[in-house]
N, C-alpha and C positions, 0 to 999 in steps of 0.2 A: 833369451836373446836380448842385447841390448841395441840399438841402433845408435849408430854414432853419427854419421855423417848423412845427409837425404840429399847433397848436393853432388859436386863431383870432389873426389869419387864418391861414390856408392858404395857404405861399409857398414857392417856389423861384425859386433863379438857374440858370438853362440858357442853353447856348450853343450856336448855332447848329455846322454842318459846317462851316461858312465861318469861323465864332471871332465871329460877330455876339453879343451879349451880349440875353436876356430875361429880364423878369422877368414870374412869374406866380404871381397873387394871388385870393386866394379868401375873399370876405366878406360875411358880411350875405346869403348867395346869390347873390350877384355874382363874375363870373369875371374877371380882364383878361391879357392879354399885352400888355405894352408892350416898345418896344425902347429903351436909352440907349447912346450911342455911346462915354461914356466907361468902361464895361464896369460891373461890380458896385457901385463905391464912388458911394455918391450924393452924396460931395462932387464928382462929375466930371459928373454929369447936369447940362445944359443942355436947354433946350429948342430949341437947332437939333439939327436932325438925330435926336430922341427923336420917339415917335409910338406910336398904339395900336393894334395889328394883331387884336386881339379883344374882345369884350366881349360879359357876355351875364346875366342874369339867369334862375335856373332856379326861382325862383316861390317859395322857402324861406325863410326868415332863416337857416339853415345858415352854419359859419362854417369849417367841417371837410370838407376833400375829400377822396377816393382819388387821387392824380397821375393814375392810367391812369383814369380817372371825370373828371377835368380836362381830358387830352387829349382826349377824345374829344368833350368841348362845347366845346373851342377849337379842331377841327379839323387839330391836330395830330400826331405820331406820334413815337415816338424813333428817332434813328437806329443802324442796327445797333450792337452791341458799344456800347452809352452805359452809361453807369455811371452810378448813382446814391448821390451822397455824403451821409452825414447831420452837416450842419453844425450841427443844432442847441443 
């Protein structure tokens, strides 16, 4: 996982075990995981094969998350031994 952003919004690129590329964004109180098939660079996102695997609003205007506060309202988890890079 790389961490992009720790202000608003709230975002990281993580990749699946499989090397599926996510992205996950945190705004306004709003959470989402989408996935893009052409990995990180959004000049490669298209809309085939892109899609939203979460989304959720937790009733805030918040624009700042904890990741492990993230995962846990988008129902995900890390996989063991994951690293977490700060690309900021």
């Amino acid at each position: 996982m790389v961490w992009t952003c720790s202000s608003h919004p709230s975002q990281w690129n993580a990749w699946t075990t499989g090397g599926r590329y996510l992205y996950f964004r945190y705004r306004h109180g709003e959470g989402s995981v989408e996935h893009f098939p052409g990995g990180a660079d959004p000049d490669t996102w298209d809309e085939e094969g892109s899609g939203l695997l979460a989304r959720w609003h937790d009733g805030s205007r918040g624009g700042r998350i904890d990741l492990a506060d993230f995962l846990v309202l988008a129902g995900l988890r890390l996989a063991p031994n994951s690293q977490l890079l700060d690309g900021r």
